[in-house]
C-alpha positions in Angstrom: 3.1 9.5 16.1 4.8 9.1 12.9 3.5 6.1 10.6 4.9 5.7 7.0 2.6 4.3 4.1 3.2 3.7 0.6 1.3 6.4 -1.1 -0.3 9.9 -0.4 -3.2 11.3 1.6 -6.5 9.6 0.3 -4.9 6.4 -0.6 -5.9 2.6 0.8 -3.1 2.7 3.3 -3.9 6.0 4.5 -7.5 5.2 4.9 -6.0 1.8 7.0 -4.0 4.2 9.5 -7.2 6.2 10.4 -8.7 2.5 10.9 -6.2 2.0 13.4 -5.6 4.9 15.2 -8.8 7.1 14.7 -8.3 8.9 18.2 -4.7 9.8 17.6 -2.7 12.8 16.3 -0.8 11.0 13.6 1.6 12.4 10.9 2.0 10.9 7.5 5.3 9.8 6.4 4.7 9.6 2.8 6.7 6.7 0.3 6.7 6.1 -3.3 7.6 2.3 -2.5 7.1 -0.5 0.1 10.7 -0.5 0.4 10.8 2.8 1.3 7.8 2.1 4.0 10.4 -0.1 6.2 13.4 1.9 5.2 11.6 4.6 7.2 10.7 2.0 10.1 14.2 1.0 10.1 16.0 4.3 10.2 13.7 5.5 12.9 12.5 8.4 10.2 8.9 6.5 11.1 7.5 4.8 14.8 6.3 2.2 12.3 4.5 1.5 9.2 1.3 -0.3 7.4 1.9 -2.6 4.4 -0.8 -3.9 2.5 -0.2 -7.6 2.9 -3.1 -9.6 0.7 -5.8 -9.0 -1.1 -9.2 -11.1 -1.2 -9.2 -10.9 -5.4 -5.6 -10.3 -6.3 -4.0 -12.4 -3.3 -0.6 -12.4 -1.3 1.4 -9.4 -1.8 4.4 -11.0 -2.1 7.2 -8.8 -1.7 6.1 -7.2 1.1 6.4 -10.7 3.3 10.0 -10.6 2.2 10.8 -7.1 3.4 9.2 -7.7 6.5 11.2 -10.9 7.3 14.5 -9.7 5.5 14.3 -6.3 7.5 13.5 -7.8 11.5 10.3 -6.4 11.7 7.4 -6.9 13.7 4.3 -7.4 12.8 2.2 -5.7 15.9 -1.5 -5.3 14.3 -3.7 -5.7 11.8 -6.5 -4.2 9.8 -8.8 -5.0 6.9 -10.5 -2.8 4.5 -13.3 -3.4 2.6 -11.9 -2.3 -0.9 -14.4 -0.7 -3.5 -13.1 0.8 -6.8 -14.2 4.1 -8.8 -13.3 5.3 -12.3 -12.5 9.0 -11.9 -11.7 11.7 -13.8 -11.9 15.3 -14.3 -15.3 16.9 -14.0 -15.6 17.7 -18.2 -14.7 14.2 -18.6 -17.7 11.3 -19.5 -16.9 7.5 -19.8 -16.5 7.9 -23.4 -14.1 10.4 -23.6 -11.8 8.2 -21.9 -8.9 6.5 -23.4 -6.2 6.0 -20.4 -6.4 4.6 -17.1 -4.0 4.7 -14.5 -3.8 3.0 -10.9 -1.7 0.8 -8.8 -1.0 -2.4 -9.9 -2.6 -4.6 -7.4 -6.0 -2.0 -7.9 -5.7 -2.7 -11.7 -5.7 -6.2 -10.6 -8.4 -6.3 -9.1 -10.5 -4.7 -11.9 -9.3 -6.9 -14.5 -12.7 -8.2 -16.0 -14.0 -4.4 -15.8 -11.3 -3.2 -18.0 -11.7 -6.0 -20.7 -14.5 -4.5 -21.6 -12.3 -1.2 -23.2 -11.3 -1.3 -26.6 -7.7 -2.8 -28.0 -6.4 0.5 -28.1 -7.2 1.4 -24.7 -4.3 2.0 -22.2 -3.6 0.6 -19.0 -0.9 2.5 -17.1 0.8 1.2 -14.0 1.4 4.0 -11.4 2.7 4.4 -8.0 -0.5 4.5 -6.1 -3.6 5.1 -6.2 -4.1 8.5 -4.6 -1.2 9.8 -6.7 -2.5 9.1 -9.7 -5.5 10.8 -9.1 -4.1 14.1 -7.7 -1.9 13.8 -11.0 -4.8 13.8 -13.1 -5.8 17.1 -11.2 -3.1 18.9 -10.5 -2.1 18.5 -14.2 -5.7 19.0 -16.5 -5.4 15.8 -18.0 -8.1 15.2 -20.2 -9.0 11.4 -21.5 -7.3 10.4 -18.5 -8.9 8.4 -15.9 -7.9 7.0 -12.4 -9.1 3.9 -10.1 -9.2 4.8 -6.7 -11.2 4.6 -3.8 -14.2 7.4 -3.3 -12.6 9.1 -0.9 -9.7 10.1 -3.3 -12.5 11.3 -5.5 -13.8 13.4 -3.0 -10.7 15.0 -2.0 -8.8 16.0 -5.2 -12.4 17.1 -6.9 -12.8 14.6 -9.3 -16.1 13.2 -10.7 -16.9 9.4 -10.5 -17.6 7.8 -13.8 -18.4 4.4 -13.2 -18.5 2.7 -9.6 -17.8 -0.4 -7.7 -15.7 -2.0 -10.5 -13.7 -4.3 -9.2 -14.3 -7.9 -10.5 -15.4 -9.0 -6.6 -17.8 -7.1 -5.2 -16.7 -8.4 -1.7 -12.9 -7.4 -2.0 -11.0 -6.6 1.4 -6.9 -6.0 1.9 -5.5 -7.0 4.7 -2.9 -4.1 6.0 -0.4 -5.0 8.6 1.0 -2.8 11.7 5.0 -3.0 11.3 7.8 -1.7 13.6 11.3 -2.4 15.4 11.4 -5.4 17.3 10.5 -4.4 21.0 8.0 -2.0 20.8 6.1 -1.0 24.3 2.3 -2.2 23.9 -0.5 -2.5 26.5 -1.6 -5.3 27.8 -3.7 -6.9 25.3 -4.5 -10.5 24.9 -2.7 -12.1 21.9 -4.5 -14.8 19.9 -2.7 -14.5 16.2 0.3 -15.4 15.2 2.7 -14.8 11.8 5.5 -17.1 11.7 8.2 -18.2 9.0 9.5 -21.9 8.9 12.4 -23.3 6.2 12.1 -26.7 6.2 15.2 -29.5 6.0 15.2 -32.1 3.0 14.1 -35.1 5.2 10.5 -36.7 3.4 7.7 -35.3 5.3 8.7 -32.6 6.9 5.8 -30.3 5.8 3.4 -32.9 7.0 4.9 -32.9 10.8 5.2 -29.2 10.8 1.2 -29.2 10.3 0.7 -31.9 12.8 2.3 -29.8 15.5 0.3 -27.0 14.7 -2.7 -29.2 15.2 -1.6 -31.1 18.3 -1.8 -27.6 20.0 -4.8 -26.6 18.5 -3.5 -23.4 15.9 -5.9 -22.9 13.6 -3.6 -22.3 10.6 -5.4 -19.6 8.5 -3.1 -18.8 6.0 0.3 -20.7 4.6 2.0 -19.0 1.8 5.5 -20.9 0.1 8.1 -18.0 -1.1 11.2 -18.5 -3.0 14.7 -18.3 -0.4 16.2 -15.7 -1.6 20.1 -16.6 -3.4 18.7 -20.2 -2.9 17.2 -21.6 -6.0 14.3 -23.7 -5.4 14.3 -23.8 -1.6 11.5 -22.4 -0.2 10.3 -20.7 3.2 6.8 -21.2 4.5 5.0 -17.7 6.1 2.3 -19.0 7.7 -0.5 -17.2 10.0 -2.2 -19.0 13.1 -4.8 -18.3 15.6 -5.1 -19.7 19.2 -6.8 -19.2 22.3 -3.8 -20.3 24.8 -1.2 -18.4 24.4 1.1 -20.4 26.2 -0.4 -23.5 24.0 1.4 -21.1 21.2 4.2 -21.2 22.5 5.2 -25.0 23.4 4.2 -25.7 19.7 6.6 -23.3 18.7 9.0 -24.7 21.2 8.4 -28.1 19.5 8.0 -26.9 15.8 11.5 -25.4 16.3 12.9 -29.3 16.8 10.9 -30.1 13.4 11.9 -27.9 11.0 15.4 -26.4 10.2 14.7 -22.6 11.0 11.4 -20.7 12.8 10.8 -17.3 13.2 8.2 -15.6 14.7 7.4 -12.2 12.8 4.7 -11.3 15.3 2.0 -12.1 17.7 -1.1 -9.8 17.9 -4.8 -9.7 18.2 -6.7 -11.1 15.1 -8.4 -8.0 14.2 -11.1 -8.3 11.8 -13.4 -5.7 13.2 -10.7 -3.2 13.5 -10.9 -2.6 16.7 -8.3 0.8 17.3 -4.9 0.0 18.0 -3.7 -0.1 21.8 -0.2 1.0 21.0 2.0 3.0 23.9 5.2 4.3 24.6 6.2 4.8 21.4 7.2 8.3 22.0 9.1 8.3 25.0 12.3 7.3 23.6 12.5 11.1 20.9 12.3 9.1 17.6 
């Protein structure tokens, strides 16, 4: 099975792929973007993909909502990962030799207060991921360099931990999300979660009747997140996550939220996952992609 991630072998989203399918044969299809991640999906290069989605210190990755929605995904699963940070450099390397960090945005992020603590001319260098800027450090001898990462990227490029656990939160977990073509062939599994996107009309109180369906029908709504429409300045769209135990209970509130609001779209329906249980996924092969 073919599974593209943003980033290399080592990295969070690799780490979130073993999560899901630790009993499968599964080849990397490796991306330097998130756009790249569902251009793969989309082209059929990939059976599907894993986005990081949010983040417990750094919050909602936002972009990645959008090219799920934009591109007709669907979301099939879910993973979380508890997220601890290292310092790492090469093994001649101590804390004080160090005058350069590199690491993926959202892990800078999430080590903000840590790397206050440097001096003015300290540098902070946004890379593509984390795993690839710690091979980079490797493959290339760079000295005064360091990388944040996870421990496992330490451990497989050879690098020595300098400082752990730095992120500002010392209980920091990312949510990763299961992406593919609409229609995918899954076992039978019972659904209880829910992603959905809603535009509302201009009428007063539209929001608030929205919500009220979701409660007549007893959603738990665990997460609502407003994004700009895109080529439509200050209109917004509402991505919102819900959790149920009927699923036909789901589905007449959609039935009736769709008469409330001026667009709905469900981007998925899978089973909340926050023991990572291993994906059930089948089928996927049949078809030669």
């Amino acid at each position: 099975m073919k599974i593209a991630i943003q980033g290399i072998q080592g990295s969070f989203h690799d780490e979130a792929v073993q999560k899901l399918f630790p009993n499968q044969e599964i080849e990397l299809v490796m991306c330097d973007s998130f756009d790249a991640v569902t251009q793969k999906v989309k082209n059929e290069k990939a059976h599907f993909g894993v986005l990081a989605i949010e983040n417990s210190i750094a919050g909602s990755i936002l972009p990645n909502y959008n090219l799920i929605e934009a591109g007709g995904f669907e979301i099939i699963d879910e993973v979380f990962l508890n997220i601890q940070m290292y310092l790492m450099a090469l093994e001649t390397e101590s804390i004080i030799d160090i005058f350069e960090v590199h690491s993926h945005p959202v892990a800078l992020l999430q080590c903000r207060e840590y790397l206050r603590k440097f001096p003015p001319q300290f540098k902070i260098i946004e890379g593509k991921d984390t795993a690839s800027e710690a091979k980079r450090i490797k493959e290339n001898n760079l000295e005064g360099v360091a990388a944040i990462a996870g421990k496992q990227v330490a451990e497989r490029y050879g690098l020595k931990i300098l400082d752990s656990n730095i992120q500002d939160i010392k209980e920091n977990q990312t949510r990763f999300v299961l992406i593919g073509n609409r229609g995918t062939t899954l076992s039978k599994k019972r659904m209880n979660k829910a992603s959905i996107k809603f535009i509302l009309g201009s009428e007063v109180g539209t929001l608030s009747q929205a919500l009220q369906v979701m409660a007549k029908h007893q959603l738990n709504l665990t997460k609502i997140q407003s994004l700009p429409l895109l080529g439509t300045p200050w209109k917004y769209a509402f991505f919102a996550d819900v959790i149920f135990e009927d699923e036909d209970a789901f589905h007449q509130a959609m039935d009736e939220l769709e008469a409330v609001v001026k667009e709905l779209k469900i981007i998925g329906t899978y089973t909340q996952n926050q023991k990572n249980i291993p994906s059930e996924l089948t089928n996927v092969l049949e078809h030669g992609k």
